[in-house]
N, C-alpha and C positions, 0 to 999 in steps of 0.2 A: 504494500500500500504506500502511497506516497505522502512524504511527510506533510504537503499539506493538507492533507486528509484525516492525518492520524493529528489534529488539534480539536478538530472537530469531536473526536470521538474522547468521551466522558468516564473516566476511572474512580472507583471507589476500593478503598482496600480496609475492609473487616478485619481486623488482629484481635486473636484470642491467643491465650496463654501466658507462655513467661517470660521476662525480659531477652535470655536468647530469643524468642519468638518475635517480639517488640525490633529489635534490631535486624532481625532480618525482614521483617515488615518497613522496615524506614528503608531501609538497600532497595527495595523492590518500586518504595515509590520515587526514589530519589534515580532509579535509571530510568521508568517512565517517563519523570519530569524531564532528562535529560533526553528521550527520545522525542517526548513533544509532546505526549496525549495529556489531555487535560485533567490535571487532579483535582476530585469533590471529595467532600469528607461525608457527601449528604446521598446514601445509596438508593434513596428514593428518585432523583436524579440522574442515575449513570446509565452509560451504555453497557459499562460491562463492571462485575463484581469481581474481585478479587476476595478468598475468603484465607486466611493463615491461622490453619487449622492449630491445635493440641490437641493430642490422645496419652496426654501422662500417664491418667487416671481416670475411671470411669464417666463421673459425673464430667469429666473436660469434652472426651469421646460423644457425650449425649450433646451438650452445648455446639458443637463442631458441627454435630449432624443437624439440628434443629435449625442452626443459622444456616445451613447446606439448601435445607427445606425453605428456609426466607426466600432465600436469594433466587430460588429455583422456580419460585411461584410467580415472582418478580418477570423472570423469564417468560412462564407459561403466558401471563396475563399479557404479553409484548412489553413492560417498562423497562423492560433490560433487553439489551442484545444477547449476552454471552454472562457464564460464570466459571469462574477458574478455579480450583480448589488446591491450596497448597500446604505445606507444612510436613508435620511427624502426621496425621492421621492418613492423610496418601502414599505416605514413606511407609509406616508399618504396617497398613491395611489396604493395602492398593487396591489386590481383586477382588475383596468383602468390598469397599466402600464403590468401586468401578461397578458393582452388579449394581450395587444398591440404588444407586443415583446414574444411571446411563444418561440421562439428560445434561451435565453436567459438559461442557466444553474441553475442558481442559482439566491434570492430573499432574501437578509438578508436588515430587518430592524434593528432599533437602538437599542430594549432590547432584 
């Protein structure tokens, strides 16, 4: 796509977890910003969701997936283009959470 295209298009990035989590949430929107898509803090708004997942611990696992379920609705409805799911819960549950959510865009783990 070309970059004058990609200002156009509306980023939000969802961070759950823990400060590693936090810091790789800022890496991800601070190379966005430097590709040029535009960043919202407000995902009622965006074209496409970014979610940075945790699966430390249970109750993190369920928060991960219910925000999965936001953002996916968001989609269904058309207010979103795309949603991308990242972090430790696509890192250590890839083809649980890949069946679970086929709707889902995109799948980036940690390396």
């Amino acid at each position: 796509m070309p970059k004058n295209n990609i200002r156009e298009i509306r980023v939000a990035l969802v961070h759950l977890g823990c400060a590693r989590n936090l810091i790789d949430s800022e890496n991800i929107l601070g190379r966005l910003g430097e590709e040029g898509f535009a960043l919202t803090g407000d995902v009622a708004v965006a074209d496409v969701g970014i979610l940075n997942t945790c699966s430390f611990i249970g109750p993190a696992r369920e928060e991960s997936e219910s925000a999965i379920r936001d953002l996916l609705e968001r989609k269904k409805s058309g207010t979103m283009r795309a949603v991308i799911v990242a972090g430790c819960l696509p890192e250590k549950f890839r083809d649980e959470i890949v069946g679970r959510f086929p709707e889902v865009d995109a799948f980036l783990g940690l390396s």
